[in-house]
N, C-alpha and C positions, 0 to 999 in steps of 0.2 A: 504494500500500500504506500504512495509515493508523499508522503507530506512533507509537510515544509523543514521538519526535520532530518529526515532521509535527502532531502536535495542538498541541506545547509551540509551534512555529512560526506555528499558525493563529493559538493566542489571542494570540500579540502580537502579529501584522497586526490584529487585532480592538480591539487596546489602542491601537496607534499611529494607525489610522485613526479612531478617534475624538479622538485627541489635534490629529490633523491637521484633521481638519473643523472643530474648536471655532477653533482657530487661522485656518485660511482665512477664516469667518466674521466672527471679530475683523478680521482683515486687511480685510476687503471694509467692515466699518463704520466702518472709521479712514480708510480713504483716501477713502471719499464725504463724510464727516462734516467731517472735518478738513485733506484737501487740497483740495477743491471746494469752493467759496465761494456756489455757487446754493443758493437756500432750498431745503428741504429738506419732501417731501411731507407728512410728519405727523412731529411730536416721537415718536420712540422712545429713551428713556434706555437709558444704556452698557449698565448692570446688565440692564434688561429686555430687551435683544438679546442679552446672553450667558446670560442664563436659556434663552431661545428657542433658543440654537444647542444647550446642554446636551440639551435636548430632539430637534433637530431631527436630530444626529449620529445615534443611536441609530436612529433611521429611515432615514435614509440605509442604514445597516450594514443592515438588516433588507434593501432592496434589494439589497445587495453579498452578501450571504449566499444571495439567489435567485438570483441572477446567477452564483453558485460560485468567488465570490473568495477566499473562505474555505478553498477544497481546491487541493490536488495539482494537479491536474488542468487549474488555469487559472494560478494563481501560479506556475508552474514556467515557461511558456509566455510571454514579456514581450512579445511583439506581442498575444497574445489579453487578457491582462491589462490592456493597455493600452486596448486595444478594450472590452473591458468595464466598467472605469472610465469612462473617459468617456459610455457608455449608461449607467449607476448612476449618473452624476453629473446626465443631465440630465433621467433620468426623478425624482428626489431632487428637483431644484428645481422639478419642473414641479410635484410633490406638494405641495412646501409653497407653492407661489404658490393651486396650487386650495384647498390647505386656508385657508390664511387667506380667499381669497375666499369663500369656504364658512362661515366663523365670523364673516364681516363684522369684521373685528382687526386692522388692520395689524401686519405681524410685522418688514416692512420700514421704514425711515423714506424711501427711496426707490427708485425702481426699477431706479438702478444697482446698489444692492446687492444685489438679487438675481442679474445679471449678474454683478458682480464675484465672487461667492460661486460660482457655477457657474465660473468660470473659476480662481479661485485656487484651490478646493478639489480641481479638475483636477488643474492641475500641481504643487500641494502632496505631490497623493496617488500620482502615478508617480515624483516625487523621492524619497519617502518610501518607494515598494517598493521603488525600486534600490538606498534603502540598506542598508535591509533584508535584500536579498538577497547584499547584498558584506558585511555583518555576519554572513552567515549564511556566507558562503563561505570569510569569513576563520577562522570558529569552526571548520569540518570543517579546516580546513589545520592548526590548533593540534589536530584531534582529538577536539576538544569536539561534544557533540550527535551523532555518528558510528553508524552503527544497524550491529551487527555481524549478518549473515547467513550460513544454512546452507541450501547449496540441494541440496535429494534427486530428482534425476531422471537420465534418458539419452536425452532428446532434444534435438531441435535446437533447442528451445526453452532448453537449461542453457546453451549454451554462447553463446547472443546475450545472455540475461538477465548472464551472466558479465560479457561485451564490456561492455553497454551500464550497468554498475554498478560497473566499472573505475576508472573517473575520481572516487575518493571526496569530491577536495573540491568539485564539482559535484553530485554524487547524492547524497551523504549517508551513501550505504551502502559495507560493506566487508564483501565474501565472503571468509569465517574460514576456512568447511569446505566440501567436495563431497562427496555418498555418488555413486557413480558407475561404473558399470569403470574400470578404465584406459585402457582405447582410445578412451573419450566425452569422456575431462578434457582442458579446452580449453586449448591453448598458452599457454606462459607463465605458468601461474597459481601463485602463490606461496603460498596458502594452503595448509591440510590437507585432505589424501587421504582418504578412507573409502571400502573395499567393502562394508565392514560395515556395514548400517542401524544396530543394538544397539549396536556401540560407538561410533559418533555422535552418537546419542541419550544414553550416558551422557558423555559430552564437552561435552555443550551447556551447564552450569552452569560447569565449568572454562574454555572458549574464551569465555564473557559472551555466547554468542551472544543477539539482540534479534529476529529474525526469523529466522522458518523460509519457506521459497518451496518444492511440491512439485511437481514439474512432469508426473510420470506415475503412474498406481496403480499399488502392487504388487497381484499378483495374489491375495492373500492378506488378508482384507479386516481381519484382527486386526493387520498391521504398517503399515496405513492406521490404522487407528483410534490403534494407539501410538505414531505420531506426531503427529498430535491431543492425545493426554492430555498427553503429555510438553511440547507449548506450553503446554496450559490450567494444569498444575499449576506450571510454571513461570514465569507470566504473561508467554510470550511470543506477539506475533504470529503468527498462522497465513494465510498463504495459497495457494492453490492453483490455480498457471495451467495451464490446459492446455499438453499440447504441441505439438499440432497447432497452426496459427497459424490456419485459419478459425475457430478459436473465441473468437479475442479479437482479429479484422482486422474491419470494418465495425461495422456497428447490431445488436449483440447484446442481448437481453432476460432476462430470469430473470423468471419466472411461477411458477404453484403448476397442477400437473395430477395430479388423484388425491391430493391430501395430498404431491407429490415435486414441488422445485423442478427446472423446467427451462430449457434455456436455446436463446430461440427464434433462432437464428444466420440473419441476411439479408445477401445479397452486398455492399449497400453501406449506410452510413448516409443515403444522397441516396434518399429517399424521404417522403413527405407533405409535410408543410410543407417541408420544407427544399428539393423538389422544386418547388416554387411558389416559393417565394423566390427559388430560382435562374434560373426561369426569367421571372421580371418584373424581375430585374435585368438579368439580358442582352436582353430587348426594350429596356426605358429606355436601358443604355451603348449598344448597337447604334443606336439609332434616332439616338442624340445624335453617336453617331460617324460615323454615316454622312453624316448632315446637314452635319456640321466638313467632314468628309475630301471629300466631294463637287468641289470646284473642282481636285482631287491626284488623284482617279480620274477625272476626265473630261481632265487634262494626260496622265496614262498612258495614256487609251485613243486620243489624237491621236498621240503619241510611239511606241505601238506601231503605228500602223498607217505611221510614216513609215522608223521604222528596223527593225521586225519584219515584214515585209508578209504579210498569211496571218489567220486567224481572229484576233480579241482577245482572246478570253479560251478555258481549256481545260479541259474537261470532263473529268473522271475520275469514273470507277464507284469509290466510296470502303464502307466500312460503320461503321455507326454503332452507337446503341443498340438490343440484342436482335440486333442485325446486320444492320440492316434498312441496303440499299442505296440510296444514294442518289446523286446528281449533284455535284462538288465541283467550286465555281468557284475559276478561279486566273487572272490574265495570264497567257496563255502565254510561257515562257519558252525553249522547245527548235523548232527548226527546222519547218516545221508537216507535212512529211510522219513526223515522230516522233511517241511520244507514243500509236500506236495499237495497240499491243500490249506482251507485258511487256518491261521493259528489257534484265532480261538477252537475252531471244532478238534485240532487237534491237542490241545491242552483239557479239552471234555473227554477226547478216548483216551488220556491218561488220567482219568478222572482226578483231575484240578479246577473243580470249577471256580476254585477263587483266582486262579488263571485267567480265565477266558475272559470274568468278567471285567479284571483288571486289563485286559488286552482291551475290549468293548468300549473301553471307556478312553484308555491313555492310549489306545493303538500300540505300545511298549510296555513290558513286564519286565520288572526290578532284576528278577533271577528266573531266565529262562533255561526251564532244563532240558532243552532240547540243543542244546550247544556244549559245544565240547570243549575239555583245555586248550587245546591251543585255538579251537575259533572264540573263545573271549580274549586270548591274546591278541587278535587279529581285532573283534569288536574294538577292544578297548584303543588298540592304537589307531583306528579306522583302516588298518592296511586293509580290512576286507574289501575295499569300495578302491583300492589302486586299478582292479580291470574295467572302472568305467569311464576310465579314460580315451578304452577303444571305442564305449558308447558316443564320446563326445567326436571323437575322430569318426565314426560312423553317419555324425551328425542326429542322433539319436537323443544327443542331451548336450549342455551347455555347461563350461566349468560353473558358471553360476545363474542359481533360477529357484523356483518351486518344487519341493521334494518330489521327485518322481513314484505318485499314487499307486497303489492297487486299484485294477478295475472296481473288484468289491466296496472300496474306500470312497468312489464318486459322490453316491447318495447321500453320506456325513457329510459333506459341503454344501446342501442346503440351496440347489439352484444357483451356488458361484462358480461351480467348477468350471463353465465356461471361462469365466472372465478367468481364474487363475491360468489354466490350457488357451489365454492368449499369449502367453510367454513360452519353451521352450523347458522343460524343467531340468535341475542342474544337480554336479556333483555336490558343490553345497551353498547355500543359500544366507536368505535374511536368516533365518531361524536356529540353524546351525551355530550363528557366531550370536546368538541375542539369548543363550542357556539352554542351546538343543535340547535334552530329552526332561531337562528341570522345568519346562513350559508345557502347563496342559494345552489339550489338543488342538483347543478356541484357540489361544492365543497362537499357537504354532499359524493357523490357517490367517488369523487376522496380518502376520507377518509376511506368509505369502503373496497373500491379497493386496497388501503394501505396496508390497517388491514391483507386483506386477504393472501394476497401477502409475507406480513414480519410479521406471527404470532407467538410468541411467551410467553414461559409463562410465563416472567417477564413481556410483556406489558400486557397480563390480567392483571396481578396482577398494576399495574402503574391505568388500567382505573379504578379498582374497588376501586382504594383508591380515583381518585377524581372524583368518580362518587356522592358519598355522600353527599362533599361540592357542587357539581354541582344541585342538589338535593335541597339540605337547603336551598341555598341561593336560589336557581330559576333564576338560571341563564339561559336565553333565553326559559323560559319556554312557552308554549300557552294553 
């Protein structure tokens, strides 16, 4: 939501990041110049290098601006912002190396300074957001910069926006007022009550309210509109989330049809490019990983056939993307006459039926005895799930996605398994790295559901970094 807050915020990331570049730059020409003793490719005076950076910052920003470092959206985010900077950073020098060779000028006096300028301008510039950002956290804690809001709905969309704007010296924001029943006002909430639309609306100049958020239309389309004027004539912030969450979960669009904006809503953002991208990254890690890990799956498949005796590896009927069934390889870990029908029925013909129904419920049992010594050695460290990396090289699954379901498992999903089988399902996921098997089964699905909803390819890359320590450590492992 863009207030006058969030803009006063942008232009000084905009002021400091060029303050920061002109500096990285001086830094990169003082330490090749004056601590390195090698001659030096071509004479470039001090002055004419700091003319050049005066120049070359500004360009950099024009990058960072495409890039969306400039908004909400990515500066809130300090793993994606970080990620971004560093691409800004190294398509910026790639431009001024072509541009100088393109004007035949040297801009450099040699060509560590253009390295060193790509690296110092790096870590200049994520020192320079963090501080930024505890400057700015420190100002909401004193109260300063503080966007006071008034949120008018009765969905289940008032009372997470409530939750997730709580934390003032974080968010920035501070809910003043709710128009709302009584029975919809979320716990706890310390600001002022309204039933009334009209006397909210005349409240909004006395409480300082700076933003309005509406979350459902009245049915009445003249107390929609007045609260409209009542922003505009105020100059405060308008805006209007739905409340339904498919309207603002995945790759949403606004278009123009008939002269009326509309809003074209797709189950996930993993679609065109970003669909290609994902899937030439998981060929490349896959192929690299497999190649590593090779001399570790050929030690597991001697190990099992000496302490496991029975097939190597085990087949299950899994589903995937659209739901299309396929073959999921695993080391088998469970005794080899198991494993061929669903669990629970077969924890009933070893009559366990406190089994089953623990299976029924959490879909995973504590201590299944249908597994052998060394396939919990294999659970516990997950090597049993090393051969679905040919599933991903198969193109059958994705290093990261939605647990790859039992067909029997669809109907627990409750009419969303569509929307989750919009994604591709993966070796591990949101839910894996957020307390895999320590999350009852809601929550596992709601993570899914997430994943699928707001995929992106910085959050792959987020799960696979702590998919590792989730791994080692064993954390919630069975």
């Amino acid at each position: 939501m863009p207030t006058k807050t969030a803009r006063s915020y942008s232009l000084s990331l905009i002021l400091a990041d060029f303050l920061i570049l002109v500096a990285a730059f001086s830094v990169a020409y003082i330490v090749r110049t004056q601590f390195d003793s090698r001659p030096l490719l071509v004479p470039v005076y001090a002055a004419d290098f700091f003319f050049s950076a005066l120049i070359i910052a500004p360009l950099w920003q024009i990058i960072f601006g495409v890039l969306g470092l400039y908004n909400s959206s990515v500066y809130t985010k300090r793993l994606t912002e970080i990620g971004h900077l560093f691409i800004g950073s190294f398509i910026g020098i790639l431009l001024v190396i072509g541009f100088a060779f393109a004007i035949d000028k040297p801009l450099f006096p040699a060509r560590l300074v253009a390295v060193y300028s790509f690296i110092s301008a790096f870590f200049l510039l994520v020192f320079g957001r963090e501080l930024m950002r505890q400057m700015r956290t420190y100002l909401f804690r004193l109260g300063i910069g503080i966007n006071k809001v008034l949120i008018i709905g009765e969905s289940e969309a008032t009372r997470d926006i409530v939750a997730s704007l709580n934390d003032t010296k974080r968010s920035g924001y501070q809910v003043v007022a709710i128009v709302c029943p009584k029975n919809m006002l979320p716990k706890n909430f310390r600001g002022e009550h309204f039933t009334s639309l009209a006397v909210a609306l005349k409240a909004v100049k006395s409480m300082g309210v700076t933003a309005i958020i509406q979350t459902n239309l009245y049915e009445a389309a003249e107390q929609n509109q007045n609260i409209l004027s009542i922003a505009q004539s105020n100059h405060i912030q308008y805006s209007f989330i739905p409340g339904e969450s498919e309207f603002y979960s995945g790759k949403n669009t606004i278009d123009i049809f008939l002269g009326y904006p509309v809003i074209n809503v797709h189950q996930t953002p993993l679609i065109g490019w970003g669909e290609f991208v994902k899937r030439i990254f998981d060929v490349i890690v896959t192929s690299i990983a497999i190649l590593i890990l090779s001399p570790l799956i050929l030690l597991i498949m001697l190990l099992q056939a000496i302490f496991n005796p029975g097939p190597i590896f085990y087949l299950s009927s899994r589903l995937t993307r659209y739901s299309y069934e396929f073959k999921l390889f695993k080391f088998r870990s469970m005794a080899s006459k198991y494993g061929k029908k669903d669990a629970a029925a077969e924890f009933r013909d070893m009559g366990r039926e406190d089994l089953a129904k623990e299976y029924e419920e959490h879909r995973k049992v504590m201590n299944d005895p249908r597994i052998t010594l060394f396939g919990r050695f294999l659970r516990a460290t997950s090597l049993d799930e090393l051969p679905q990396l040919f599933n991903v090289l198969n193109g059958d699954l994705s290093l990261v996605g939605p647990r790859p379901i039992l067909p029997q498992e669809l109907p627990l999903y409750r009419g969303r398994g569509a929307l989750l089988h919009s994604v591709k399902s993966g070796i591990t996921g949101l839910w894996q790295v957020s307390g895999r098997n320590n999350l009852r089964f809601e929550q596992r699905v709601e993570l899914e559901l997430y994943y699928a909803q707001n995929w992106s390819f910085w959050l792959d890359m987020k799960i696979l970094v702590k998919t590792l320590p989730t791994v080692l450590f064993k954390h919630g492992a069975r």
